[in-house]
C-alpha positions as CSV (number, residue, x, y, z in Angstrom):
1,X,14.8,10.9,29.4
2,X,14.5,9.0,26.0
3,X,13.7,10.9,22.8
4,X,11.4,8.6,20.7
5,X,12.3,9.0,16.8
6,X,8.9,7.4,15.8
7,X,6.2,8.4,18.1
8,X,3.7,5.4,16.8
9,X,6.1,3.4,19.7
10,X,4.1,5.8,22.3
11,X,1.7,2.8,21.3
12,X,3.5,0.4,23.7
13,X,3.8,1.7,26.5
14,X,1.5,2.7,29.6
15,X,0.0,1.1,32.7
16,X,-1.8,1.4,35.3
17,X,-1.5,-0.6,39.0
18,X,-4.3,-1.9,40.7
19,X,-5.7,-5.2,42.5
20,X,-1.7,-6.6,40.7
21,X,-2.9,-6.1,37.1
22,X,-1.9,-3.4,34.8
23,X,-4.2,-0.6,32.9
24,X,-3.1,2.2,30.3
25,X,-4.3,6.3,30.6
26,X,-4.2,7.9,28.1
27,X,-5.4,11.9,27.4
28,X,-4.4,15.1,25.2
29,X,-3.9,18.3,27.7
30,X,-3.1,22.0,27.0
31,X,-0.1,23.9,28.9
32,X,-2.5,24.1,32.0
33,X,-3.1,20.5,31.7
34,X,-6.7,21.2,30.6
35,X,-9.0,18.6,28.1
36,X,-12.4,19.8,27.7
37,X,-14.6,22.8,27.6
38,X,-18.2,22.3,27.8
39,X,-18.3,18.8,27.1
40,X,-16.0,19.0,24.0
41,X,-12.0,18.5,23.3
42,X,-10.2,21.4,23.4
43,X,-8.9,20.9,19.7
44,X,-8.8,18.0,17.7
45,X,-5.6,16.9,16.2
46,X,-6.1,13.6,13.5
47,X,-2.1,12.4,14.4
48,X,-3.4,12.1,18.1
49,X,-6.4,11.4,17.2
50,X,-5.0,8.4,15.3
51,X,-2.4,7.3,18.2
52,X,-5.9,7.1,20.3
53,X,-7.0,4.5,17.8
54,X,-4.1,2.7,17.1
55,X,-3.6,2.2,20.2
56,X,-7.2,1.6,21.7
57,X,-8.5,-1.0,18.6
58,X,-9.6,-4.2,19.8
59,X,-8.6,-3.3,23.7
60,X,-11.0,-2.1,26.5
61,X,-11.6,1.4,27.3
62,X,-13.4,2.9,30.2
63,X,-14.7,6.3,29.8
64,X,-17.3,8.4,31.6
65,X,-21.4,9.1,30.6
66,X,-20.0,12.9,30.0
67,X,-17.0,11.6,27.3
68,X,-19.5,8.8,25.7
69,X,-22.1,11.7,24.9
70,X,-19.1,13.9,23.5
71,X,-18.5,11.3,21.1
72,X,-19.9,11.6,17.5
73,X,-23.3,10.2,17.5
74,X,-22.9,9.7,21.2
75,X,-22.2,6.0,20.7
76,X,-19.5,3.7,21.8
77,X,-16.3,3.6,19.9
78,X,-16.3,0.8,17.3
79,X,-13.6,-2.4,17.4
80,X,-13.5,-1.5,21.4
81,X,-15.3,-2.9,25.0
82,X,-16.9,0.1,25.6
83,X,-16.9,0.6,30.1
84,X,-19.4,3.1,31.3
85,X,-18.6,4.8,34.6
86,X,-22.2,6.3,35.4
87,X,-23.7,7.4,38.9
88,X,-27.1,6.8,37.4
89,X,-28.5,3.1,38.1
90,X,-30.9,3.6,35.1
91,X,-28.3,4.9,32.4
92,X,-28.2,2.0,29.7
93,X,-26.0,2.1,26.4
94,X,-26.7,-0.4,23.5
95,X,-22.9,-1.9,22.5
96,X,-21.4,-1.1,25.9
97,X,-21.0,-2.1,29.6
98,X,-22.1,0.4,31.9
99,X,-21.0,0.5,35.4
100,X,-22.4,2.5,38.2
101,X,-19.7,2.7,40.9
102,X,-15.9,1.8,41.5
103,X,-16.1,-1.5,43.2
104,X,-17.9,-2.2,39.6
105,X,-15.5,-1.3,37.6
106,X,-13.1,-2.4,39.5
107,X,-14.8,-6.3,39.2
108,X,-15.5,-5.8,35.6
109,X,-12.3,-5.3,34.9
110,X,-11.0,-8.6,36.2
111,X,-12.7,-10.2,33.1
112,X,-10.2,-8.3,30.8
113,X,-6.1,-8.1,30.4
114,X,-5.6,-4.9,31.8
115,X,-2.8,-4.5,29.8
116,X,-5.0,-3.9,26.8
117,X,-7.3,-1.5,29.7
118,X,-7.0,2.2,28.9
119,X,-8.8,4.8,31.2
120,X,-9.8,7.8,28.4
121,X,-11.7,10.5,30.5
122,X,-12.9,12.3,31.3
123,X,-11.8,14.9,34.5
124,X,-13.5,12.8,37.0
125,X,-12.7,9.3,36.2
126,X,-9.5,10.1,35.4
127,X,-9.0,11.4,38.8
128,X,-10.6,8.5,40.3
129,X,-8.4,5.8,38.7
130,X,-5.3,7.8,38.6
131,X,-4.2,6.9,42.2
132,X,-4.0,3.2,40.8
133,X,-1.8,3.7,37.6
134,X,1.7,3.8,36.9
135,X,2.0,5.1,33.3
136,X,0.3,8.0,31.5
137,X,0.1,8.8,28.1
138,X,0.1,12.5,27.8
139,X,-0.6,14.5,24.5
140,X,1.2,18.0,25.2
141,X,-0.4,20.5,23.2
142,X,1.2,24.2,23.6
143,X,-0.9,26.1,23.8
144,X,-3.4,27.0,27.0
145,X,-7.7,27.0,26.0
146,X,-10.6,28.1,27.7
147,X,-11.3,25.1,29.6
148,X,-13.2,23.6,32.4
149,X,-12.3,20.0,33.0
150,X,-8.5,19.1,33.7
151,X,-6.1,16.2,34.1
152,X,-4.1,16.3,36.8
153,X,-1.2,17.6,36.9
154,X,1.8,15.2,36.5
155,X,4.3,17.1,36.3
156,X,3.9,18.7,39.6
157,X,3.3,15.9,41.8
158,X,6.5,14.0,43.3
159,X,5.6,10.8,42.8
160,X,5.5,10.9,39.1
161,X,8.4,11.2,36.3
162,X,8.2,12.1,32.9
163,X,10.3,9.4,31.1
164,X,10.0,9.8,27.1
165,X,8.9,12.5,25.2
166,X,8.4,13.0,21.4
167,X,10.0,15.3,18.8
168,X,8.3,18.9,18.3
169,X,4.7,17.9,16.3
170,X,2.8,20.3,14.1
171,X,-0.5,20.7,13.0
172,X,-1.0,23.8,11.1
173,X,0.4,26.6,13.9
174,X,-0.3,23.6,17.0
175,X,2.8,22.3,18.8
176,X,2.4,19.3,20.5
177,X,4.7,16.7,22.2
178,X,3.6,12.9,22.9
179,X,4.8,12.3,26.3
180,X,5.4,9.2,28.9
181,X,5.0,9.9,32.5
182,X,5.8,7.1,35.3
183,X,4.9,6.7,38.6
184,X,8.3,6.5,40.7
185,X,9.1,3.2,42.3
């Protein structure tokens, strides 16, 4: 396992396989490998919260109607392509591309380098899309919430690895780790 000495590298790395092209995930989970509670993050932590941007500026991220409305003002992030994944045919959001099923996604993506593709949440399209990545980036935080939407669990399933973690972080009395899992080949 490699020890990164400056976690702002975790900003390179992270894929996801599908249709031969390559997409980043990307979330922060607690010890029980929770990210939300009632719509919401379970904390918010501004050096992970600045790794997010770092590494999502000017790329494409696709996100669920549930995570958009969690965001402030419930608007697309800015210096991003905004993807909606929405089930409802009607749901329309000014400075983003909403989709209404897989197959969807799935084409709209072809129009972008899915190397600059990063899935974001929340619990359901992360599950959905997860059985086509190979690389997660995985904020650890050390602590377990009240929570009702999760991530799955990497760290229990075979075909997965972590490969590179992060030294101890801090925010006040929150320890956190940045960690890369793989998919095994």
């Amino acid at each position: 396992m490699t020890v990164w000495p400056e976690i702002v590298q975790i900003a390179h790395y992270g894929k996801c396989q599908e249709e031969d092209k390559d997409m980043n995930i990307i979330a922060a989970v607690d010890k029980n490998w929770a990210i939300g509670f009632q719509n919401r993050l379970l904390v918010r932590i501004p050096r992970d919260q600045q790794i997010f941007r770092e590494m999502t500026e000017g790329k494409v991220i696709v996100i669920g109607r549930k995570t958009l409305e969690s965001f402030p003002q419930k608007q697309p992030l800015k210096n991003r392509v905004n993807i909606i994944l929405s089930r409802d045919t009607k749901y329309a959001v000014k400075g983003a591309v909403v989709v209404h099923s897989m197959e969807e996604l799935l084409e709209e993506l072809k129009k972008y380098d899915t190397d600059d593709v990063y899935v974001a949440g929340g619990a359901s399209v992360y599950e959905q899309l997860l059985p086509y990545c190979d690389t997660a980036h995985i904020t650890k935080i050390d602590y377990t919430y009240q929570a009702d939407a999760y991530f799955p669990r990497l760290d229990g399933m075979e075909d997965w690895e972590l490969t590179a973690d992060s030294e101890e972080q801090t925010y006040f009395d929150i320890e956190y780790y940045f960690l890369k899992y793989e998919r095994k080949k």
